[in-house]
KEKOLSE-777222 format. One line per 5 residues: their letters; for each residue x, y, z of C-alpha. Coordinates in pm, 1 decimal. Layout:
a) X/Y/Z  ...
***
This chain:
xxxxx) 0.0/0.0/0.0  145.5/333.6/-137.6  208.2/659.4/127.6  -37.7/854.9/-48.6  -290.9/558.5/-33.4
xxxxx) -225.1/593.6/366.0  -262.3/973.4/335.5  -618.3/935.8/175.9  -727.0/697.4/461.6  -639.3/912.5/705.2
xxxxx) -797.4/1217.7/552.6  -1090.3/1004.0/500.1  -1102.9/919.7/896.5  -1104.6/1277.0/979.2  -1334.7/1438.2/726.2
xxxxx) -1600.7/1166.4/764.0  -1590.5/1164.2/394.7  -1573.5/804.6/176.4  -1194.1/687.9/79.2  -1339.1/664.8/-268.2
xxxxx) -1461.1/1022.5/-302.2  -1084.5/1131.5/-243.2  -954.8/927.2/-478.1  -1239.9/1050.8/-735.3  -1088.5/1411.4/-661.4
xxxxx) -716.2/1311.5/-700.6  -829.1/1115.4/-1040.6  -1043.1/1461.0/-1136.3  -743.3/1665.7/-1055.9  -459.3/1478.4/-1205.4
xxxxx) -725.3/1415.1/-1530.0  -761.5/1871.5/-1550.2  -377.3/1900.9/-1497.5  -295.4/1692.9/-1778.0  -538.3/1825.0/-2030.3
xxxxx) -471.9/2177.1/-1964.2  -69.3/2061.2/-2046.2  -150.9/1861.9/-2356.2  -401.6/2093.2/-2486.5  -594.1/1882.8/-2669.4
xxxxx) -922.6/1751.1/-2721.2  -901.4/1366.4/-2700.3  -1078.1/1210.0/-2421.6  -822.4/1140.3/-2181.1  -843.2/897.1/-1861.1
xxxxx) -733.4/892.3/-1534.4  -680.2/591.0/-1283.8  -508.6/599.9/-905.8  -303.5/335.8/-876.4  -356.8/223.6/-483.6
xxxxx) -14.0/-33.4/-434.2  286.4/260.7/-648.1  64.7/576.6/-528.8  65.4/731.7/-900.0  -228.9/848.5/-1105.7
xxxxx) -190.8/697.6/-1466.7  -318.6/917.2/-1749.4  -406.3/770.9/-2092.2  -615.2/776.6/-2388.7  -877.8/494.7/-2501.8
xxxxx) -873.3/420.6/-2871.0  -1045.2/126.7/-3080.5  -821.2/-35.3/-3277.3  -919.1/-22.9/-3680.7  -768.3/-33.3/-3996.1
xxxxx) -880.6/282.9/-4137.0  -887.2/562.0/-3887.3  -1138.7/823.3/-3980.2  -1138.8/970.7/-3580.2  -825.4/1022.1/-3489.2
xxxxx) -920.8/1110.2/-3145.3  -1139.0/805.2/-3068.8  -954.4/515.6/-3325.7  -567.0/414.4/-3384.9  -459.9/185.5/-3664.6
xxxxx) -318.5/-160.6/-3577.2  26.9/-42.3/-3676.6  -6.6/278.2/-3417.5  -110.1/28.9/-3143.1  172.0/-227.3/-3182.1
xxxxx) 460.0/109.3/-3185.8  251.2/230.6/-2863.1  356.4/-111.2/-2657.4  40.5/-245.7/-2698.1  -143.3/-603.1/-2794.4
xxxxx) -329.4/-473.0/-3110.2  -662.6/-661.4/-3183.2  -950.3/-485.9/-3459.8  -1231.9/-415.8/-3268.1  -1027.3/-416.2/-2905.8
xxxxx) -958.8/-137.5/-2717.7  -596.3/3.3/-2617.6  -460.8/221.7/-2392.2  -212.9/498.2/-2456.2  -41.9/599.5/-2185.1
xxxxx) 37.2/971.6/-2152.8  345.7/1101.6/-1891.2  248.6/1321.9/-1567.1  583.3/1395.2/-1446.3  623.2/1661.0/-1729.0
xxxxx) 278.0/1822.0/-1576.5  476.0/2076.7/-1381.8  452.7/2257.9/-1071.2  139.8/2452.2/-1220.2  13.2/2111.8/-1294.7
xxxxx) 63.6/2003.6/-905.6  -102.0/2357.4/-793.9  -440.7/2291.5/-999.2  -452.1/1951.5/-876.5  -458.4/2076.7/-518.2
xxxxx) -729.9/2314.1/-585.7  -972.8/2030.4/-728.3  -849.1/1819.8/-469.7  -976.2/2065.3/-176.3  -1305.0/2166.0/-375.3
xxxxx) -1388.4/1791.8/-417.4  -1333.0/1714.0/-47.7  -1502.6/2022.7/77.8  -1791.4/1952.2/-158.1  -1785.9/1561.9/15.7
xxxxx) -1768.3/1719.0/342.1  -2064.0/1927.4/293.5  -2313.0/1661.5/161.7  -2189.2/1416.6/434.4  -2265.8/1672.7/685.8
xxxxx) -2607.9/1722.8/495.9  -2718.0/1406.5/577.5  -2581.1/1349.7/897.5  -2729.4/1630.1/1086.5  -3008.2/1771.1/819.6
xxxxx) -3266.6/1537.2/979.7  -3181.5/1644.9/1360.6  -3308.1/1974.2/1319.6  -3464.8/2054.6/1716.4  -3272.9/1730.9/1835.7
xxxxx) -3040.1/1758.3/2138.2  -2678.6/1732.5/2076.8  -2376.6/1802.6/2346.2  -2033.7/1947.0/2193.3  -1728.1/2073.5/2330.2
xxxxx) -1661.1/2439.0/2314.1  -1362.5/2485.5/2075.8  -1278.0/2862.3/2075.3  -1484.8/3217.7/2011.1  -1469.0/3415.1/1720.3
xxxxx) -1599.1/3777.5/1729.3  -1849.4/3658.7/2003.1  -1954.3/3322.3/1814.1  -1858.4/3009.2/1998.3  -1741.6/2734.8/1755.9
xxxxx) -1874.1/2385.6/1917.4  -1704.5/2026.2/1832.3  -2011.6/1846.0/1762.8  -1799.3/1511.2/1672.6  -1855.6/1488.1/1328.1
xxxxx) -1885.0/1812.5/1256.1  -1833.1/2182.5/1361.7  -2092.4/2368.2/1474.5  -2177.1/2740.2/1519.0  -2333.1/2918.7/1864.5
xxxxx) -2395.7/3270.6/1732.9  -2363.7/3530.8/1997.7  -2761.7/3582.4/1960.2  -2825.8/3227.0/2034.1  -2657.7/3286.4/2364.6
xxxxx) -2819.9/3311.2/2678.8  -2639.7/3662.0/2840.2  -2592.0/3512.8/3185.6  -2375.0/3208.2/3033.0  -1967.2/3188.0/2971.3
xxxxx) -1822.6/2874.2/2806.0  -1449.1/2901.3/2818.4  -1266.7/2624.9/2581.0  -1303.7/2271.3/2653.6  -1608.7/2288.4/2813.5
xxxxx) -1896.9/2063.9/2722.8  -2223.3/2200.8/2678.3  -2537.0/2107.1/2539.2  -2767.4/2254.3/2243.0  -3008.8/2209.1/2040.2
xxxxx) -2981.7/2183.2/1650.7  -3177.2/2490.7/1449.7  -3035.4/2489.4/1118.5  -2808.7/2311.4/903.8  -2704.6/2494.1/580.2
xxxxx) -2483.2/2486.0/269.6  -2276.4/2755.5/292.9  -1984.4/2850.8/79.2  -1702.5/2781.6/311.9  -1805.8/2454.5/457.7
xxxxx) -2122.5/2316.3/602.3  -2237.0/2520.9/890.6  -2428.7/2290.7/1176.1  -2617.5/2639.6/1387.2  -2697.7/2542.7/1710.8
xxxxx) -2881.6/2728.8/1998.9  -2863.9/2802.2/2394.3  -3173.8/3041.7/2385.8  -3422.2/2820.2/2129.3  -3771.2/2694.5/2332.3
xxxxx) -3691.0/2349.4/2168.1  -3402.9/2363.7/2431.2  -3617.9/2303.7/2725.5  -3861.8/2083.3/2572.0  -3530.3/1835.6/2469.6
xxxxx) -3378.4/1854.1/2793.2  -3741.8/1743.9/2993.6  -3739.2/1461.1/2737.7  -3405.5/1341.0/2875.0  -3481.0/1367.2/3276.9
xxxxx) -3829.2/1255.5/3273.2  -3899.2/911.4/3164.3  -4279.8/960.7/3120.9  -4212.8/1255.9/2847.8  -3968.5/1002.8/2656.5
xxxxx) -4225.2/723.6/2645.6  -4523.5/940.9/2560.3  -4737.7/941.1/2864.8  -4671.8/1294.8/2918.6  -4643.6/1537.1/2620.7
xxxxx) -4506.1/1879.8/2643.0  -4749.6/2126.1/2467.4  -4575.3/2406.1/2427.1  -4250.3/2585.8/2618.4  -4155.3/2942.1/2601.4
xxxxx) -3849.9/3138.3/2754.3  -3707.7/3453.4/2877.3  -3361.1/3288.2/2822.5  -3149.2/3344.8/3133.6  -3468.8/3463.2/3318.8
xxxxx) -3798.0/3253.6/3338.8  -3984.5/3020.2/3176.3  -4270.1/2814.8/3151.0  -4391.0/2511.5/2988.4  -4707.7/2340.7/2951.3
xxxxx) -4747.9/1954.9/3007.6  -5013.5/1690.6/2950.0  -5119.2/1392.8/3053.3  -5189.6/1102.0/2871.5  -5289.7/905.3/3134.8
xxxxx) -5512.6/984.3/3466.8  -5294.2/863.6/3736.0  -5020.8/1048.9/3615.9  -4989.3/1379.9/3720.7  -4817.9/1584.2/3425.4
xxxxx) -4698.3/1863.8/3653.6  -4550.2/1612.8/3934.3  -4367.2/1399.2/3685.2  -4170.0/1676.6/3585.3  -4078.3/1773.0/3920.3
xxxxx) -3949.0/1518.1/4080.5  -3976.0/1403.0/4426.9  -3838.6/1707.8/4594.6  -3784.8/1904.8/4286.6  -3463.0/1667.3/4145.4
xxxxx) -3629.8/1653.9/3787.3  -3651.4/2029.4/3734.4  -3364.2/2092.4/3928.2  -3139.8/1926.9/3693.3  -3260.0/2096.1/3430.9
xxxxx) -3239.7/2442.2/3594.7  -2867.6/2390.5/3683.6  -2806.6/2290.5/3364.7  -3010.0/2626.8/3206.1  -2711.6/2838.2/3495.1
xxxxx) -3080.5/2907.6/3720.6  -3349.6/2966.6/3474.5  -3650.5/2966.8/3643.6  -3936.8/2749.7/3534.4  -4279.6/2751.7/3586.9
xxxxx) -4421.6/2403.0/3501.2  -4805.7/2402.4/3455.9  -5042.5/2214.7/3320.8  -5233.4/2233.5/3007.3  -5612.1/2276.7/2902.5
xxxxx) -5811.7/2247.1/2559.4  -5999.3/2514.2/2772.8  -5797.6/2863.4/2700.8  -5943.6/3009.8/2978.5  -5839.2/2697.6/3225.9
xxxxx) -5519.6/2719.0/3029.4  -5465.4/3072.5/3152.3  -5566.4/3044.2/3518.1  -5248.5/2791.9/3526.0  -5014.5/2980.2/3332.6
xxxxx) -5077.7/3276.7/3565.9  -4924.3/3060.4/3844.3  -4811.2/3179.5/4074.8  -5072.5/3436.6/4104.4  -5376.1/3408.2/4214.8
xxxxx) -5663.9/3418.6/3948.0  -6044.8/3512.3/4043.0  -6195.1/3478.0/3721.6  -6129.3/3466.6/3301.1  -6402.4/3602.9/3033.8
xxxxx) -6322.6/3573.9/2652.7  -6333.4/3935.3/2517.4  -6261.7/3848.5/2182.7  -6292.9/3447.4/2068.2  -6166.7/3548.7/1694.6
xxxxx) -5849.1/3795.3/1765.6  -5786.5/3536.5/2107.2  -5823.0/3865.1/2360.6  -5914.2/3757.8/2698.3  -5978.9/3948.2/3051.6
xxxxx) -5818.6/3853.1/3380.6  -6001.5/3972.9/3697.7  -5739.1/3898.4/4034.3  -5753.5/4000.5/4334.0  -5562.2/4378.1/4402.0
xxxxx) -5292.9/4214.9/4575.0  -5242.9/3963.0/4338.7  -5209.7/4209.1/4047.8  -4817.4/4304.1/4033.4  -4773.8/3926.4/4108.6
xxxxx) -4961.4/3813.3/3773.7  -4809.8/4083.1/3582.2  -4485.4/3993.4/3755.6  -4136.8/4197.8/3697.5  -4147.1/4393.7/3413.6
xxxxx) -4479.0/4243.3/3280.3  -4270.7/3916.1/3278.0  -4544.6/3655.3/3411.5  -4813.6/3781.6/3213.7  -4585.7/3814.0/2875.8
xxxxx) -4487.2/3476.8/2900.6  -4817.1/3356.0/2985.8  -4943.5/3484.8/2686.8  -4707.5/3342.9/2497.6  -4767.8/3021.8/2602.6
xxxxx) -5150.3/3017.0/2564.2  -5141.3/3206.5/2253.6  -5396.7/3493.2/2358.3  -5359.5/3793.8/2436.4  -5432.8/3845.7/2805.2
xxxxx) -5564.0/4208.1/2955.0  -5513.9/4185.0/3321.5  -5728.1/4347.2/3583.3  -5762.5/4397.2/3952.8  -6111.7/4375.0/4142.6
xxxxx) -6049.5/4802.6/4211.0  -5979.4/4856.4/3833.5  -6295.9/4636.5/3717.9  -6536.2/4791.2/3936.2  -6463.2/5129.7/3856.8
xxxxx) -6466.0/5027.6/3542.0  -6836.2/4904.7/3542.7  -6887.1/5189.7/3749.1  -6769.5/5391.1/3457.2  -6954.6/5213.8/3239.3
xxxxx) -7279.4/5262.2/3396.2  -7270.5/5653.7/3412.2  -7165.0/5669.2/3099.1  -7484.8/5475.4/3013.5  -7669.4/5788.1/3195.2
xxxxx) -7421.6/6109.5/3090.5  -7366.9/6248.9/2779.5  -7193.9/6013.6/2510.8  -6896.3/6237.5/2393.5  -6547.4/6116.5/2539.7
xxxxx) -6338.7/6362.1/2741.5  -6060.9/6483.0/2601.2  -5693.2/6360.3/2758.0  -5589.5/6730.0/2779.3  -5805.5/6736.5/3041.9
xxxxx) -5524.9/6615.2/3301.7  -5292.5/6918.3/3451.2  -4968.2/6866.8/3503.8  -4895.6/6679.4/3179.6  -4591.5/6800.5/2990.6
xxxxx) -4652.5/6769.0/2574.2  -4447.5/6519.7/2489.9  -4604.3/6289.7/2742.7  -4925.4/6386.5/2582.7  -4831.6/6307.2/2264.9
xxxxx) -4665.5/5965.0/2344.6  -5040.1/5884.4/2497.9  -5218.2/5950.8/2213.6  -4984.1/5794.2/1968.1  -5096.3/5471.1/2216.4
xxxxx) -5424.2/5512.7/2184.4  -5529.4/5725.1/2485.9  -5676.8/5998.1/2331.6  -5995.3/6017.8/2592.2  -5981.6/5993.3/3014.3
xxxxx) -6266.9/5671.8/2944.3  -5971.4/5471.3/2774.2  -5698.1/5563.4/3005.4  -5928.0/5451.4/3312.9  -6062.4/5137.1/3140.7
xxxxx) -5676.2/4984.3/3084.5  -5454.1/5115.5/3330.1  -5186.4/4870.7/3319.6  -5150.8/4922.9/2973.7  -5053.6/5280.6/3073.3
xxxxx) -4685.2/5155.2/3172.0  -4676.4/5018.8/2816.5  -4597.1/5382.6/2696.4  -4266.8/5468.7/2648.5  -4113.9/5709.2/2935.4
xxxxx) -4430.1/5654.1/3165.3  -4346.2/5487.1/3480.0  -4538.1/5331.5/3717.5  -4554.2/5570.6/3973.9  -4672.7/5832.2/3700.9
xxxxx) -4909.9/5568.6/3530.4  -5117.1/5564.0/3873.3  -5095.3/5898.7/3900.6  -5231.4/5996.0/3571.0  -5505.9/5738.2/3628.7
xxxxx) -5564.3/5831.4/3949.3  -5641.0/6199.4/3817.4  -5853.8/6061.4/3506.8  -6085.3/5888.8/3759.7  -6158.7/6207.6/3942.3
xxxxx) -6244.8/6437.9/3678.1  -6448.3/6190.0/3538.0  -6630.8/6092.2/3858.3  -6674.5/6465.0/3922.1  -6832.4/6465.4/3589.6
xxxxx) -7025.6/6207.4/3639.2  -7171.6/6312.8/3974.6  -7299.4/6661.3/3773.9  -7524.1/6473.4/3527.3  -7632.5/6154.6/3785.5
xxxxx) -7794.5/6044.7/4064.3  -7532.0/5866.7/4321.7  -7501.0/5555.6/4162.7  -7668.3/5240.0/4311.3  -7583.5/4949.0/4519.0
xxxxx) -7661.5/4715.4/4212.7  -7294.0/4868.5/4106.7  -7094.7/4603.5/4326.3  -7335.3/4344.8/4252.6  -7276.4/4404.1/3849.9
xxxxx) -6898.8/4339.1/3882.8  -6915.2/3957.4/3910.5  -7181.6/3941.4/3618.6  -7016.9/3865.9/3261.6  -7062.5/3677.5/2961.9
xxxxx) -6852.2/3380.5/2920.3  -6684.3/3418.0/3230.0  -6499.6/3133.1/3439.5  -6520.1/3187.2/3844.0  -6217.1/3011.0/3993.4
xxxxx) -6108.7/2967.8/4370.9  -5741.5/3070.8/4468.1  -5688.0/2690.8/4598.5  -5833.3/2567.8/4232.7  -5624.9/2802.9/4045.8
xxxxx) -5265.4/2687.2/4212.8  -5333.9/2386.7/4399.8  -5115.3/2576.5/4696.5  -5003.4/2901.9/4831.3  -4807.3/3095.3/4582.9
xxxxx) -4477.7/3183.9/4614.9  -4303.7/3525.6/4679.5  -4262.6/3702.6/4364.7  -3938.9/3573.1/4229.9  -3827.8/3349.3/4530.9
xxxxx) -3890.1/3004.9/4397.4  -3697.8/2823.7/4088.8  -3976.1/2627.9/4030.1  -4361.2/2724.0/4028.7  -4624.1/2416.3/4033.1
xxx) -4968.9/2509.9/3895.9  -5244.7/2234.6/3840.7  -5558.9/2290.2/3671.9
***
């Protein structure tokens, strides 16, 4: 067996590519060399030789006695001077030299060489990790490159772009890590394997792995968002009765979800359980806060309301609207959340507004407002005092309006428009409080039904358990 025979095998080993697809490229290579040198158009042939290491170049001809192709036919005569065993009819081969093919020759041959491999490479890669798209795979961080990590994946090298990154993670070299696949392309310099630390599909993959009952199919996991770094929730079923969805992933004592939240650096998860019933659905993604009752606003555009008590309210919404974003993520509706205070003075509202004039006041009715303020309201939608009462927590939604100044601006709608309200009304009646718990559609649910326990302080447990 020749060096360059060994050379091939070994290149084949580490590329993952075929021995035979190397020697293809050599034989392509050696074959362009030679018919750039000999500049002419007969069909020349190329064979690697595996025991001497050499790639022969020749010429097929059929052996005749008249030659009327001179590139494709040789005359008996011609064959015998050649070396060779002339037959009519047969086929010879003329050997051509490739030691006179130069250092040009050698530098061309390279070139097809490394195309041919790289091209082998890619396709092999192709296959091997084009069908694991959202699969789990663990690499070994290699090194960064302008805030990319490149991962050993084994067969390949893969890519962890910086925004795939969760920003409260550092992998120095050498350290293993695991990922999840999101795209494998073609790319012009080499197969590129894009993996992710921030993807959804993350979490789902890594409760597949530490709870048996998700990897044989008796609990599914409906649907998973993230806050990478932050929080997150997912949404389990059950399959089965017995099995509690919600426990499973647990653990006794928490071990199940604890291995996966060390392994996410102390991402929180919320783990609750899902319900073909949106507004069920909701009362558990809420967890931990406390929900009093869910009406369907809007079935087509998926808007729903969610009435909690007023000391539950900054838990649901949670930091930064956190709890409620993800929540609605996760249900796919759009949730409007509101306390007991805001509803009823919202009914309230409602009802003298059934018994005073029609026409909205105008928001420039507030003092104390500086114009751009103004303007940043109204370019939200709150062009009248009725729609800044009726969804104050959107309020903090506005850029540059802070909490503090949301209530405050509320708080100053309210009276002007119960002052204008007591001018064209009788005190309003009783009935008022009674009205507040009457709406279409609506789904009354008990604290204890909602979590199933006492809720946690707001942002003091890893994991939040909410049963349906």
């Amino acid at each position: 067996m020749s060096l360059l025979f060994q050379q091939i095998e070994q290149m084949s080993r580490e590329k993952g590519v075929d021995a035979g697809v190397i020697i293809a490229a050599v034989e392509d290579a050696i074959l362009t060399a030679a018919k750039k040198y000999y500049a002419t158009e007969e069909p020349y042939q190329a064979r690697f030789n595996r025991d001497t290491g050499q790639v022969e170049v020749f010429l097929v001809k059929t052996v005749v006695d008249s030659v009327t192709d001179p590139d494709t036919e040789i005359t008996v005569t011609d064959a015998v001077n050649a070396g060779n065993k002339a037959v009519l009819g047969h086929q010879v081969e003329l050997h051509r030299p490739t030691d006179v093919l130069g250092r040009i020759a050698a530098q061309t041959a390279k070139q097809v060489i490394f195309q041919k491999v790289r091209e082998a490479e890619r396709d092999h890669i192709f296959t091997a990790y084009g069908d694991q798209i959202g699969q789990l795979v663990t690499g070994i961080v290699k090194r960064a490159e302008s805030g990319d990590l490149i991962v050993d994946l084994g067969k390949a090298e893969a890519i962890l772009p910086r925004r795939e990154q969760s920003r409260t993670e550092i992998f120095n070299p050498g350290e293993r890590v695991r990922l999840v696949i999101t795209r494998v392309s073609r790319a012009s310099r080499g197969p590129q394997v894009i993996v992710s630390r921030t993807d959804p599909a993350l979490l789902a993959r890594l409760f597949e792995v530490e709870v048996p009952e998700i990897y044989e199919g008796t609990v599914v996991v409906k649907n998973a968002v993230r806050e990478p770094g932050d929080r997150a929730k997912v949404a389990v079923f059950s399959r089965e009765r017995d099995v509690d969805p919600v426990g499973a992933c647990v653990g006794i004592k928490g071990a199940r979800v604890q291995n996966i939240i060390r392994e996410l650096r102390g991402e929180k998860i919320d783990i609750v359980e899902w319900d073909e019933d949106p507004r069920s659905f909701a009362v558990n993604a809420l967890n931990p806060a406390k929900v009093s009752r869910v009406s369907v606003v809007d079935e087509k555009d998926r808007v729903m309301e969610v009435i909690v008590e007023d000391k539950q309210l900054s838990l649901a919404i949670g930091k930064r609207g956190q709890n409620v974003r993800l929540a609605a993520r996760l249900i796919g509706w759009r949730i409007d959340i509101k306390s007991e205070e805001e509803k009823k003075h919202e009914v309230q509202l409602q009802m003298d507004a059934a018994m005073a004039p029609s026409a909205e006041t105008d928001i420039r009715a507030l003092e104390g407002i500086g114009e751009k303020t103004l303007q940043k309201l109204m370019a939200h939608g709150f062009t009248s005092l009725e729609r800044l009462v009726e969804t104050p927590s959107a309020v903090m939604g506005v850029p540059g309006v802070g909490e503090k100044t949301a209530d405050k601006l509320v708080a100053q709608a309210r009276s002007i428009l119960e002052g204008a309200a007591e001018e064209h009304s009788e005190p309003s009646s009783p009935l008022a409080d009674d009205f507040v718990a009457v709406s279409v559609d609506e789904v009354a649910v008990s604290p204890t039904e909602a979590t199933g326990s006492e809720p946690a302080a707001s942002g003091s447990d890893d994991v939040a358990r909410g049963e349906g």
